[in-house]
Backbone as CSV, one residue per row, in Angstrom:
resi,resn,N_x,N_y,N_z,CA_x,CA_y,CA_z,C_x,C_y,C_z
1,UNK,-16.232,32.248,-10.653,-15.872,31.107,-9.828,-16.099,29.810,-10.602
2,UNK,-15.710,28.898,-10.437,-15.062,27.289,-10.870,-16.438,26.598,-10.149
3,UNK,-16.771,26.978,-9.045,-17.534,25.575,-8.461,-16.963,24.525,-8.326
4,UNK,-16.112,24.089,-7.859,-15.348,22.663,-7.754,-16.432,21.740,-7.170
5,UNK,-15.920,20.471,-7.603,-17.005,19.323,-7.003,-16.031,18.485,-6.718
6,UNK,-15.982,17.762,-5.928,-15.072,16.299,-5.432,-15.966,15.304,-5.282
7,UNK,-15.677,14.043,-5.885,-16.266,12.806,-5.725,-15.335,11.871,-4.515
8,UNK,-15.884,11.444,-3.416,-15.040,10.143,-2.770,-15.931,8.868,-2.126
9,UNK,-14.746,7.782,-2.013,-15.033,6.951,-1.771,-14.413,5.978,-0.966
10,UNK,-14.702,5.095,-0.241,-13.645,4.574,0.777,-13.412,3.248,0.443
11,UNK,-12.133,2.821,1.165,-11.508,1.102,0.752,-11.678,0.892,2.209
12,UNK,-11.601,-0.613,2.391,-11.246,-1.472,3.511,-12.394,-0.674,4.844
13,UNK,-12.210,-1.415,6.023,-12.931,-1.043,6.933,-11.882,-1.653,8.460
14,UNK,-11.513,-0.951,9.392,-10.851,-1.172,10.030,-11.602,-2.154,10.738
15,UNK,-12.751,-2.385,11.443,-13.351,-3.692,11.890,-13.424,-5.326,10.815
16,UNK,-12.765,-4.766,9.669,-13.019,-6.369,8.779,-11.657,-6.952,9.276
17,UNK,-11.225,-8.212,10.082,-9.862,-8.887,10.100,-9.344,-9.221,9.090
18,UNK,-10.225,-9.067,7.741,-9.393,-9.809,6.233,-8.856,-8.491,6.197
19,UNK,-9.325,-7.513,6.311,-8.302,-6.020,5.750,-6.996,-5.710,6.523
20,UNK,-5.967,-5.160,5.677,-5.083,-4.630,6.502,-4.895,-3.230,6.329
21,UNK,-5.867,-2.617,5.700,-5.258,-1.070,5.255,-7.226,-0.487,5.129
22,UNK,-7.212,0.774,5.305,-8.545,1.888,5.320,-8.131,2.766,4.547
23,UNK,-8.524,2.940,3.669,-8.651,4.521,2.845,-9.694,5.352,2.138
24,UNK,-9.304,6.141,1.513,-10.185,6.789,0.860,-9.441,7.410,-0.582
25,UNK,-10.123,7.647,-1.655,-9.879,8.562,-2.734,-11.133,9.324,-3.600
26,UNK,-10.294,9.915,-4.097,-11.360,10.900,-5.180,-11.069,11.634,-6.284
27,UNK,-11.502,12.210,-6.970,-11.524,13.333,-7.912,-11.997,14.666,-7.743
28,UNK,-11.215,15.648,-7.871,-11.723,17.010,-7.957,-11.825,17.704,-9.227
29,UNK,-13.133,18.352,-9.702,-12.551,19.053,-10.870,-13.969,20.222,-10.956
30,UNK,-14.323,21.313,-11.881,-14.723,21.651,-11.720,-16.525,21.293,-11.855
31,UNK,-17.181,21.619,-11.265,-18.694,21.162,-11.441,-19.047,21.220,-13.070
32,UNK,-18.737,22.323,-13.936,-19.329,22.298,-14.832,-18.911,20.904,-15.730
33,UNK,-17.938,20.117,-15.343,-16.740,18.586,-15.997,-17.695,17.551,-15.700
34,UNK,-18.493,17.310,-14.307,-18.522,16.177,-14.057,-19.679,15.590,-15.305
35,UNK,-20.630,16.603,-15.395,-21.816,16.113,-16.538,-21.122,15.479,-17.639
36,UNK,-20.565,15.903,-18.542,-19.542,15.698,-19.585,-18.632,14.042,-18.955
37,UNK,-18.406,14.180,-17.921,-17.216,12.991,-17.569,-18.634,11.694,-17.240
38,UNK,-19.643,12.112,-16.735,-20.501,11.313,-16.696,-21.364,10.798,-17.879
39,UNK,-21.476,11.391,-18.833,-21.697,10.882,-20.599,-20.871,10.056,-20.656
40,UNK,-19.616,10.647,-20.925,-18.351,9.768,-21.711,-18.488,8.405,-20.455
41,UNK,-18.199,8.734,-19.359,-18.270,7.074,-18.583,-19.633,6.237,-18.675
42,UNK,-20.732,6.985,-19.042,-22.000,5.888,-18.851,-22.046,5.659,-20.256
43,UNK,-21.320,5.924,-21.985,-21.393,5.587,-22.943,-20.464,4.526,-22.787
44,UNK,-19.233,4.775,-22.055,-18.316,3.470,-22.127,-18.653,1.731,-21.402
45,UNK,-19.068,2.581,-20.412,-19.769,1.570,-19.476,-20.967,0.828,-20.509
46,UNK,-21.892,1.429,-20.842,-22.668,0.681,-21.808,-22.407,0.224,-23.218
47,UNK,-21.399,-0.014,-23.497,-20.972,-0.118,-24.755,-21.186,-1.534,-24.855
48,UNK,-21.663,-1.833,-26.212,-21.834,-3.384,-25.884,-20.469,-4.187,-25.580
49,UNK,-19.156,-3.982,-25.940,-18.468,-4.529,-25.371,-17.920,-4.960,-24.038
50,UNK,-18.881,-4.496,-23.504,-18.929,-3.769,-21.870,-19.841,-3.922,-21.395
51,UNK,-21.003,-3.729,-21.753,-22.459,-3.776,-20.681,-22.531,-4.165,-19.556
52,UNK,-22.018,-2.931,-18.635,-22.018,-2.975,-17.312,-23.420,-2.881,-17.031
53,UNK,-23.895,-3.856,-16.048,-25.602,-3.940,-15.709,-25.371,-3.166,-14.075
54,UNK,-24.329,-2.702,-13.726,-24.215,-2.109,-12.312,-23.040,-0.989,-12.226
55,UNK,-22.834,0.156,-11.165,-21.800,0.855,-11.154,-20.471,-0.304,-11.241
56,UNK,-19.676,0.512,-11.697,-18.044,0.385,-11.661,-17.589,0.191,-9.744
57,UNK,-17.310,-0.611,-9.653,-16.791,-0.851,-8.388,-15.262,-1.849,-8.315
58,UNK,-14.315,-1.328,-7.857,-13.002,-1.751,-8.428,-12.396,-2.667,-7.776
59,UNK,-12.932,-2.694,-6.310,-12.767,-4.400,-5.416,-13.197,-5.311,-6.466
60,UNK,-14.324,-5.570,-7.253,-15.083,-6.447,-7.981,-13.995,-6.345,-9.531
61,UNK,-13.601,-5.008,-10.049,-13.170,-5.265,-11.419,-11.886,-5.690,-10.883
62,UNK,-10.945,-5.370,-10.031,-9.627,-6.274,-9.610,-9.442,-7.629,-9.527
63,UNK,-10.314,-7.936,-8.159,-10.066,-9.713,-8.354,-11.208,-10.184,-9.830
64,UNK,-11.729,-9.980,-10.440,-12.729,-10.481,-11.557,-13.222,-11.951,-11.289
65,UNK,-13.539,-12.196,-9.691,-14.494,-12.847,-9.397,-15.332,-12.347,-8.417
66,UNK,-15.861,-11.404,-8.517,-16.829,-10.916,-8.145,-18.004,-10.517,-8.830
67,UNK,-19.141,-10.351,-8.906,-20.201,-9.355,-9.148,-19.795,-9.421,-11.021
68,UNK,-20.174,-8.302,-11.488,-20.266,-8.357,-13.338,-19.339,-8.286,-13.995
69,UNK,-17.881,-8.505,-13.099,-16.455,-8.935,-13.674,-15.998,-10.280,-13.799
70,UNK,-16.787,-11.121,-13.164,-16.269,-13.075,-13.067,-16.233,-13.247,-14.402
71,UNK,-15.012,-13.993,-14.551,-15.085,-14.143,-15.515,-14.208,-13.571,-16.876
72,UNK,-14.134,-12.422,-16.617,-13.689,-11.560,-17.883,-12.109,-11.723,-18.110
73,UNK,-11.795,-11.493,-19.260,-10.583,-12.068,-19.815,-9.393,-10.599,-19.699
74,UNK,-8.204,-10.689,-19.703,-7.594,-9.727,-19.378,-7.629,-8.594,-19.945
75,UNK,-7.485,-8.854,-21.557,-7.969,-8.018,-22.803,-9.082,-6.800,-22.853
76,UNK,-9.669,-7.778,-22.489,-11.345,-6.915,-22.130,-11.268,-6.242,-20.586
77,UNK,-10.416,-6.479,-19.973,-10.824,-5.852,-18.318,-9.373,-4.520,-19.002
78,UNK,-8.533,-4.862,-19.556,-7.452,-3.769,-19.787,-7.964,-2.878,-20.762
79,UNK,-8.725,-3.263,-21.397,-9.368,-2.195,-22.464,-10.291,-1.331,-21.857
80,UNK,-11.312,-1.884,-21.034,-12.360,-1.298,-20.191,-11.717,-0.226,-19.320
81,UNK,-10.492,-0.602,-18.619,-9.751,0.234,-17.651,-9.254,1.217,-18.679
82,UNK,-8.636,1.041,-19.399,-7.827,2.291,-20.413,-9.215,3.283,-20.398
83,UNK,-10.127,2.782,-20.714,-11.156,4.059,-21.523,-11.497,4.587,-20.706
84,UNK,-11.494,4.091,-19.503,-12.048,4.990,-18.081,-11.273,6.008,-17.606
85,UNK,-9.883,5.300,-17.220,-8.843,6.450,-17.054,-8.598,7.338,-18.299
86,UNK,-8.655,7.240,-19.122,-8.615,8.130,-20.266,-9.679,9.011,-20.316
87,UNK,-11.153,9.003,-19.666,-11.830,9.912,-19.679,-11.493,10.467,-18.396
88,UNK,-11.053,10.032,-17.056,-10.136,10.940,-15.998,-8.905,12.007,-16.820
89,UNK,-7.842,11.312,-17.743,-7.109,12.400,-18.148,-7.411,13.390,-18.927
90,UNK,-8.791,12.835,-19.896,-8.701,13.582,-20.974,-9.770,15.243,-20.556
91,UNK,-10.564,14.876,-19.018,-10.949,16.019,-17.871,-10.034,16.453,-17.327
92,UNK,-9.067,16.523,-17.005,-8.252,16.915,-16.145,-8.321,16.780,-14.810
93,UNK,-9.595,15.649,-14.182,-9.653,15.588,-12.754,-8.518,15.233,-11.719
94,UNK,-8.586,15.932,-10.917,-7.140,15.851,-9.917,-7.461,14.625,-8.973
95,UNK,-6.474,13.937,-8.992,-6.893,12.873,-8.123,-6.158,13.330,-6.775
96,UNK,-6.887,12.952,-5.341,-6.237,12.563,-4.011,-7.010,11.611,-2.806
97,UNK,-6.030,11.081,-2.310,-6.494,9.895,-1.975,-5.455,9.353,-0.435
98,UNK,-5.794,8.834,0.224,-5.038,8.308,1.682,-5.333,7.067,1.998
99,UNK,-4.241,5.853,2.094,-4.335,5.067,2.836,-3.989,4.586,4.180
100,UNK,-4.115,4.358,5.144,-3.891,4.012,6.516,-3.557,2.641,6.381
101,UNK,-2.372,2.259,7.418,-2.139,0.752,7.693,-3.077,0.459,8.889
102,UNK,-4.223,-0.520,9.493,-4.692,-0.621,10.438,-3.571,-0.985,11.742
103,UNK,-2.960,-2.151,11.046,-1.775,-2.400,12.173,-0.832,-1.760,12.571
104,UNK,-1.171,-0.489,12.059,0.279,0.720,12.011,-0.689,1.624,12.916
105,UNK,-1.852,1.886,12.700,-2.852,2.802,13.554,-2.925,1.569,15.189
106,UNK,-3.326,0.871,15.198,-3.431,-0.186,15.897,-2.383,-0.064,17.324
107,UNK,-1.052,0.166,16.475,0.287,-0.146,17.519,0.454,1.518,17.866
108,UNK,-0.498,2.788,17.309,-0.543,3.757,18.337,-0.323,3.623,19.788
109,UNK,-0.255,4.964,20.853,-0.741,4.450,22.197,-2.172,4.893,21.992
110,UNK,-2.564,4.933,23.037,-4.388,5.392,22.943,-4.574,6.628,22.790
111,UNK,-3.772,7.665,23.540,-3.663,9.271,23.587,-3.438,9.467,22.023
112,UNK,-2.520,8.521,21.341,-2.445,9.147,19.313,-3.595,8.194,18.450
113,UNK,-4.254,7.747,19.322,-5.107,6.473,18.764,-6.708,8.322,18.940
114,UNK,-6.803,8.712,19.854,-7.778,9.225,19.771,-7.692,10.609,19.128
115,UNK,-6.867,10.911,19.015,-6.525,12.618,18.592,-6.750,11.913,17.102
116,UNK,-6.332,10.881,16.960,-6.837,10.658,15.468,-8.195,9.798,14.942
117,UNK,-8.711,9.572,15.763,-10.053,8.874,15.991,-10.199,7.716,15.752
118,UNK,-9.633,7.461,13.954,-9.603,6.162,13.380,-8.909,6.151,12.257
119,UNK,-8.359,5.249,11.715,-8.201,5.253,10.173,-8.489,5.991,9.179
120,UNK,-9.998,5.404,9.490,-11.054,5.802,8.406,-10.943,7.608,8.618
121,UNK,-11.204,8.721,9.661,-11.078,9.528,9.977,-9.690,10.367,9.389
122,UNK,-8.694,9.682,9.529,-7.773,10.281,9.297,-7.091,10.109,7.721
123,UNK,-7.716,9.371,6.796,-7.735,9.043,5.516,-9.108,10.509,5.105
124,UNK,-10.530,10.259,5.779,-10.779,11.237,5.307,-10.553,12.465,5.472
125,UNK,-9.929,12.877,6.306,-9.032,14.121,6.647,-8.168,14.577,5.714
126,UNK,-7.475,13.582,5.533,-6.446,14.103,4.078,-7.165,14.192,2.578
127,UNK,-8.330,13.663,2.583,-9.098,13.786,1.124,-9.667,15.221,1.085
128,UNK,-9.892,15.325,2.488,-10.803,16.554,2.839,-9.400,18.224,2.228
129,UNK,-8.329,17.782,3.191,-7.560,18.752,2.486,-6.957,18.669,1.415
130,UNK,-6.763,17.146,0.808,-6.406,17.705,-0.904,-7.379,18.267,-1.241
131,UNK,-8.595,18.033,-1.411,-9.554,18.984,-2.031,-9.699,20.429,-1.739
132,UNK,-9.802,20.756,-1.092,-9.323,22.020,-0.021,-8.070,22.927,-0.632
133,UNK,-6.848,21.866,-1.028,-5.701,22.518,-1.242,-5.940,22.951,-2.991
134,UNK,-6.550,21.967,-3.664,-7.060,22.521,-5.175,-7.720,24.261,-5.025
135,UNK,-8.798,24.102,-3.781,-9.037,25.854,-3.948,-8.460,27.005,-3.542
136,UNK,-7.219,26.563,-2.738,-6.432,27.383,-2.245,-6.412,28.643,-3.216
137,UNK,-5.827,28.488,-4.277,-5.080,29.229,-5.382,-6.159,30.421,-5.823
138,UNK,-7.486,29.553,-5.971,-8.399,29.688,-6.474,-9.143,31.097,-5.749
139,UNK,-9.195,31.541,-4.739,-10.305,31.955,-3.549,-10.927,32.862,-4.717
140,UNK,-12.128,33.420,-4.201,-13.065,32.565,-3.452,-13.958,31.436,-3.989
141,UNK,-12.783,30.524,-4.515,-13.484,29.443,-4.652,-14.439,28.415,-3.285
142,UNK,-15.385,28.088,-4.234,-15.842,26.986,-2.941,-15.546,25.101,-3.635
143,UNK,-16.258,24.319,-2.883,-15.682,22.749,-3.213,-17.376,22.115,-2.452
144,UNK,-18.143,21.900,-3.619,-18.945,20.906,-3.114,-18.285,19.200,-3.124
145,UNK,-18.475,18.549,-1.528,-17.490,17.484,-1.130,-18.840,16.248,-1.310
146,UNK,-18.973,15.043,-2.033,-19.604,13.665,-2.269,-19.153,12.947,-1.603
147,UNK,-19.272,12.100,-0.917,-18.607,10.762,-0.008,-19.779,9.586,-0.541
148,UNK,-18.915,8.598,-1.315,-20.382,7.264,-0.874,-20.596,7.089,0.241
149,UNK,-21.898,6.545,0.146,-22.465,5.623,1.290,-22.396,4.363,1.044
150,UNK,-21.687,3.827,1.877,-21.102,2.271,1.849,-22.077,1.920,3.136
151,UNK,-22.630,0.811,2.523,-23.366,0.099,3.388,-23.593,-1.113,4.343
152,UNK,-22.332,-1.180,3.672,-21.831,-2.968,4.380,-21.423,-2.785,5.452
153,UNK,-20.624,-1.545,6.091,-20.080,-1.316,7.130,-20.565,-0.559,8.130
154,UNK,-21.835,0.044,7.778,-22.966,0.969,8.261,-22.359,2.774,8.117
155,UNK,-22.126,3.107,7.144,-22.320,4.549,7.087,-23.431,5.301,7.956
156,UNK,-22.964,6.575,8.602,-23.989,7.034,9.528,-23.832,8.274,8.011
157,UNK,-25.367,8.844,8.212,-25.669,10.189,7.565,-24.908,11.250,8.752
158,UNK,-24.524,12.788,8.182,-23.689,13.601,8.404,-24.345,13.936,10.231
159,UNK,-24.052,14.099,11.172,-25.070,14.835,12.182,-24.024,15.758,13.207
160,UNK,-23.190,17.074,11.999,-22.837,17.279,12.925,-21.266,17.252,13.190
161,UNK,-19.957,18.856,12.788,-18.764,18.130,13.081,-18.444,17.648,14.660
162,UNK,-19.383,17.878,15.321,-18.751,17.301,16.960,-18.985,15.742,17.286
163,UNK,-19.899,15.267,16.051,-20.612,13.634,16.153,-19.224,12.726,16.017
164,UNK,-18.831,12.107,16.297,-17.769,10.858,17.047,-17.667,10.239,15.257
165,UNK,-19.050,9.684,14.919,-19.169,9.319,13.282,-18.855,9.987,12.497
């Protein structure tokens, strides 16, 4: 067996009014990759051309006024990005990922507003089965699943598939 591992993480938050979209993405690949993908990214990340003093967070490296990107010149933010995705291709991690329009969930009626709970819910639903669909092929593969904990928006810890959170 493979051991698959998936990493995810979520965008936007359907309660922020600046957002218009909720999602989620990730990487799947096998457990024995991520050690190896985690060298090559924490050598790049620390490279002195680079000296990231915090994780990679891509709201912050996009607009580059945020947090340990203000500032940085295009050159250097396009070089930084190449070496990262290049250690995604050069693993073979599978990417999948879902975005939701809030104003598109929003103009549901309430009966398709709840069968789908939320945005956020139904973005991680589809991360949940791309990953899922990588072990199909595989059986009896299994898929250990990572989600950050985002804190700005209050992440609840797991309690439970019948918990509403």
């Amino acid at each position: 067996m493979l051991y698959l591992k998936a990493y995810f993480d979520e965008s936007g938050h359907v309660k922020d009014p600046n957002l218009h979209f909720t999602g989620m993405a990730g990487f799947i690949a096998p457990s024995r990759i991520w050690e190896d993908v985690e060298k090559k990214w924490n050598a790049i990340a620390s490279a002195p051309q680079y000296a990231l003093q915090e994780a990679f967070h891509m709201r912050h490296f996009v607009h580059s006024n945020l947090g340990q990107f203000k500032d940085w010149e295009k050159p250097r933010k396009d070089a930084l990005y190449q070496s990262l995705i290049a250690i995604l291709l050069e693993f073979e991690v599978v990417p999948t990922g879902c975005i939701v329009s809030n104003s598109a969930f929003k103009s549901l009626n309430p009966r398709q507003q709840a069968a789908l709970r939320s945005p956020y819910f139904t973005a991680l639903q589809e991360c949940v089965r791309g990953a899922c669909s990588q072990a199909l092929g595989l059986e009896p593969e299994t898929i250990d699943m990572i989600f950050a904990k985002q804190k700005e928006h209050g992440t609840v810890d797991a309690q439970g598939e019948e918990h509403l959170d």
